[in-house]
Each structure stands twice: as structure tokens, then as C-alpha cells.
N, C-alpha and C positions, 0 to 999 in steps of 0.2 A: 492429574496434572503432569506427571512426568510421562504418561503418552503423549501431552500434546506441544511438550518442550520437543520429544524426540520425534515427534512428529514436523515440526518445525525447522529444527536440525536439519532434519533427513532433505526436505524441501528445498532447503537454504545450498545445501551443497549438492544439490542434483540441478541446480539450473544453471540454462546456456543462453548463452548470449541472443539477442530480441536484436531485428534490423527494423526501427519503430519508423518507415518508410513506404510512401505506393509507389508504385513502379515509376512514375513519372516524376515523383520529388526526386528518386534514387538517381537517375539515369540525367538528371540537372545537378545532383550534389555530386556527380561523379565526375561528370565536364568540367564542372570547377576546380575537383579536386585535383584533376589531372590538367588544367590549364593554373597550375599553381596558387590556389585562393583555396584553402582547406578551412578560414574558418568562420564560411556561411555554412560549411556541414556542421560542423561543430554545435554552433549556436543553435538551427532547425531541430537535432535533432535532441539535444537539452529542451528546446519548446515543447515537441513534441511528447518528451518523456516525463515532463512537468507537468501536459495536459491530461495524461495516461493517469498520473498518481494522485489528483485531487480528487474524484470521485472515491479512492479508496481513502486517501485519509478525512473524507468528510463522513465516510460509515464509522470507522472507527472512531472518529472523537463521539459521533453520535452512541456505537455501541460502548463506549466505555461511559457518557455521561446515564445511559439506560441502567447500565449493571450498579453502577452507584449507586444510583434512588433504586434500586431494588434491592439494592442489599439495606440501606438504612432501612427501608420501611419493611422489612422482614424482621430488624433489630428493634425497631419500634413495638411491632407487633408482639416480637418474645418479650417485649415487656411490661404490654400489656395484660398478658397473662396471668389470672393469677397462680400462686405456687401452690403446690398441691404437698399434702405432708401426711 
């Protein structure tokens, strides 16, 4: 457990900034940006980084509702068992 906090950690503060853009959205948010309207960039690239993050948080709520029922039904089964003496 605490490798993969510090694992985590490590991750968290080793990353750099993502331009979540293809060259032709860029070179349009940038015309804007520099003909004074900055916030259609804004907005795209919040879409953009909202569309990036729902496949991951749809694994996660799936891997954390997995680890649940596998831990209950491991608890279930420890108690099925009988005690030995």
C-alpha cells in the first residue's frame, strides 16, 4: 500500500502540462485568441479535457464497484468456513 501511495505521489508531481488540441483546432483557438475572444479557447479545451476523463472515471467507478463484491464475497466465504480447533 504505501508503494503505491508513493507511487502516486511520484506521478502526481512529475507531470506537465497536455495541449489537449490537433493542429488545426490550435491554429483556430489561436486566431481567436490573438484577434481578442480567448474564451472559445477556454471553453473547447475544458470539452475537450472532459471528453479525455470519462472513459477513465467510468473504469474506476467500475474497478472500485469490482473490488467491493470481491471483497464482501471473500468475507462471506471466511465465513463460511468452518473453525477448526
Amino acid at each position: 500500500m504505501k508503494k503505491l501511495v508513493l507511487s502516486i505521489v511520484f506521478l502526481l508531481t512529475c507531470m506537465t502540462g497536455a495541449y489537449p488540441q490537433c493542429a488545426m483546432c490550435r491554429a483556430t483557438l489561436e486566431n481567436n485568441v490573438s484577434n481578442g475572444n480567448p474564451g472559445i479557447a477556454a471553453g473547447i479545451n475544458f470539452g475537450i479535457m472532459y471528453l479525455f476523463f470519462a472513459p477513465y472515471l467510468a473504469v474506476g467507478v467500475i474497478a472500485y464497484f469490482w473490488y467491493k463484491t470481491s471483497r464482501s464475497n471473500a468475507r462471506k466465504e471466511l465465513g463460511r468456513r468452518p473453525m477448526l480447533r
